[in-house]
C-alpha positions as CSV (number, residue, x, y, z in Angstrom):
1,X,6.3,-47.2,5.2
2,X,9.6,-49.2,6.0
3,X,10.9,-51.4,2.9
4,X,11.4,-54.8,4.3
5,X,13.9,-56.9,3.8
6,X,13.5,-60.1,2.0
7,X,13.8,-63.5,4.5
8,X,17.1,-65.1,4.2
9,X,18.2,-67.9,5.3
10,X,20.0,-68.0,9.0
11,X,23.8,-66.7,8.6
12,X,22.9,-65.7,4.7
13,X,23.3,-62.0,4.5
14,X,20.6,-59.9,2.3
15,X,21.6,-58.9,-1.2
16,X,21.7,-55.8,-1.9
17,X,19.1,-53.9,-4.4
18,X,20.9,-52.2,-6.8
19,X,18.4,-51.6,-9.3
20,X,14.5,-52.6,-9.2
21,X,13.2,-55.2,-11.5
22,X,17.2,-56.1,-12.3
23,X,18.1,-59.5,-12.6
24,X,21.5,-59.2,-11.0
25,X,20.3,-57.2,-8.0
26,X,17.5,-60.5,-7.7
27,X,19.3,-63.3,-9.3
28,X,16.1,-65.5,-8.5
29,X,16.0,-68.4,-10.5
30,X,20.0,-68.3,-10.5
31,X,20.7,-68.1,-7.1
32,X,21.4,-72.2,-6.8
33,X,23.2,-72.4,-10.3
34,X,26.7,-71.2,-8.5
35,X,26.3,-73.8,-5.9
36,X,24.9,-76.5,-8.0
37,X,28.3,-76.6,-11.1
38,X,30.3,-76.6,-8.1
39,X,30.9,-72.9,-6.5
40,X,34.1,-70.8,-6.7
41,X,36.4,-73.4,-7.8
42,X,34.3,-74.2,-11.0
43,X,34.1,-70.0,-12.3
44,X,38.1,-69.8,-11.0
45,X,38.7,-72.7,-13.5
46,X,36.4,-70.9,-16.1
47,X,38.1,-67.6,-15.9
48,X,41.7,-69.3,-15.9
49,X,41.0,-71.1,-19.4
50,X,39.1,-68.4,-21.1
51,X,41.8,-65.8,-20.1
52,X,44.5,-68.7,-21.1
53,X,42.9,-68.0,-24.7
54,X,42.5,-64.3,-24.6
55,X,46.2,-63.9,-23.5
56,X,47.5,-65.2,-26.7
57,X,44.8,-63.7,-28.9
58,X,45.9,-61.0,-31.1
59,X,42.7,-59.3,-32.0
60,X,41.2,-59.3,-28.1
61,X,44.7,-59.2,-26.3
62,X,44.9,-55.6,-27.0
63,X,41.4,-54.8,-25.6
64,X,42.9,-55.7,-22.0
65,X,45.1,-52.8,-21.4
66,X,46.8,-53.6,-18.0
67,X,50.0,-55.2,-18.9
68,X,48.9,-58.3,-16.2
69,X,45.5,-59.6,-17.2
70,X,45.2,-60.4,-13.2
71,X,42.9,-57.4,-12.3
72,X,40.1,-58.5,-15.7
73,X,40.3,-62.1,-14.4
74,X,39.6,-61.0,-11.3
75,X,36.6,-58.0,-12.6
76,X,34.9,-61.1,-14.4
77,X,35.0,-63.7,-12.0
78,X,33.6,-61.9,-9.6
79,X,30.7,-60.6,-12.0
80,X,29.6,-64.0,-13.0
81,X,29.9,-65.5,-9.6
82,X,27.5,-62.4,-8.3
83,X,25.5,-63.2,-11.5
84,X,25.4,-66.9,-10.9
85,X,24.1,-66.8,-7.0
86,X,27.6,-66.6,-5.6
87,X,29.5,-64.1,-3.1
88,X,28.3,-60.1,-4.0
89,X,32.0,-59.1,-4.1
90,X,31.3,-57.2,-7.7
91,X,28.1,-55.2,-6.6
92,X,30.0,-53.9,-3.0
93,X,32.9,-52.9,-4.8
94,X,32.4,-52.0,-8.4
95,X,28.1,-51.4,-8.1
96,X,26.2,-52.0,-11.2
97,X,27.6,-53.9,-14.1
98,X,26.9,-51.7,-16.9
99,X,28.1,-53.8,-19.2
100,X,27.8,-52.0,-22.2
101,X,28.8,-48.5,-21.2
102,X,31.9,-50.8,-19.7
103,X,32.8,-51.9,-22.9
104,X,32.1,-48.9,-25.0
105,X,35.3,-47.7,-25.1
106,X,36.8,-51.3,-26.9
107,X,36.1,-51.6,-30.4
108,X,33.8,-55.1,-30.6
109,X,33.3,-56.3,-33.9
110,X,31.5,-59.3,-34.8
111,X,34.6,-61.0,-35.2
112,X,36.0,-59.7,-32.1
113,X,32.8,-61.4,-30.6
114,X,33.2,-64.7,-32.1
115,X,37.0,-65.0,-31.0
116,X,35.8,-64.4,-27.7
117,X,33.0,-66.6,-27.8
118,X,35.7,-69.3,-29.1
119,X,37.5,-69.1,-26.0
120,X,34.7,-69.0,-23.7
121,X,32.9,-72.0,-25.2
122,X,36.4,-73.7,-25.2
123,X,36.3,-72.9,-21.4
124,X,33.0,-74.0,-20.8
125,X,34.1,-77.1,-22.2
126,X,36.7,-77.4,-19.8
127,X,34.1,-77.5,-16.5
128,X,32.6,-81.1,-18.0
129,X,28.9,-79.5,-16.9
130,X,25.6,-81.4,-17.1
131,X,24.0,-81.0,-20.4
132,X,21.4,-78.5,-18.7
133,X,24.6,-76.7,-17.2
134,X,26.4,-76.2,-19.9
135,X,23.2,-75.1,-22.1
136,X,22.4,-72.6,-19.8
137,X,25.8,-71.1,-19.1
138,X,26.7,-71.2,-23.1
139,X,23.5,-69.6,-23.7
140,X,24.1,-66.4,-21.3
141,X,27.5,-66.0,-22.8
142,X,26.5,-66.2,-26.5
143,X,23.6,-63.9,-25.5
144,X,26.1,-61.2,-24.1
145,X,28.6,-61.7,-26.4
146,X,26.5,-60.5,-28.8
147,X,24.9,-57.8,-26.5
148,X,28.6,-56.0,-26.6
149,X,28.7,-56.1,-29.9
150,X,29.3,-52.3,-30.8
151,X,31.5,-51.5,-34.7
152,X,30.3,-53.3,-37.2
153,X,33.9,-53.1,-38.5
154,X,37.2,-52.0,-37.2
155,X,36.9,-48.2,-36.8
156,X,39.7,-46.3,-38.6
157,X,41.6,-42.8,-37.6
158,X,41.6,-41.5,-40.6
């Protein structure tokens, strides 16, 4: 028994299924949300001013090792447009998120979380979304913010 592919529509290609019954291999519900806050111009702005913040932030600045933060703007922004309904980029090159096994090896305290949070709300801010918008894309963040969470203080070598 063949699987069948789901219809898409003409010139759209099929996503692929990276995991069954996993919301980012079927975005569903999400699949106009990039489209409808304005496509890849609205998450380029929202990576450029959260990563604005981070740069200058000395408790997560040091949780971005590469010396240009170019290659993590470019890692996120293409996870939340694939989350959001937008191009698959992430999924054909890096596969499944994984987000916490991604982040196991950074030290995220709750403080670490609310800094970050702090820059991405302040970057939220920045697109000037519909109240329904900006709900639902502050309420994914705060909800993996606190997802990553993983010391409950910072860890000491001692």
């Amino acid at each position: 028994m063949s699987q069948q592919l789901p219809i898409q529509p003409q010139g759209t290609p099929a996503r692929p299924n990276l995991m069954q019954n996993d919301p980012f291999s079927k975005p569903g519900y999400t699949d106009s949300f990039y489209d409808t806050v304005g496509g890849h111009p609205t998450f380029v702005k929202l990576i450029d001013v959260f990563y604005d913040g981070v740069a200058d932030d000395e408790l997560l600045r040091p949780m971005y090792p590469e010396e240009d933060l170019a290659p993590a703007k470019r890692r996120f922004l293409m996870f939340l447009e694939q989350y959001w309904g937008g191009p698959t980029t992430y999924g054909e090159e890096r596969g499944h998120p994984r987000l916490r096994m991604r982040h196991m090896p950074f030290e995220v305290t709750p403080e670490a979380k609310d800094r970050w949070l702090k820059h991405m709300h302040h970057a939220i801010d920045s697109l000037e979304l519909s109240p329904l918008h900006d709900a639902t894309l502050r309420d994914y963040m705060d909800r993996a913010a606190l997802s990553m969470v993983n010391a409950a203080a910072p860890r000491t070598n001692t």
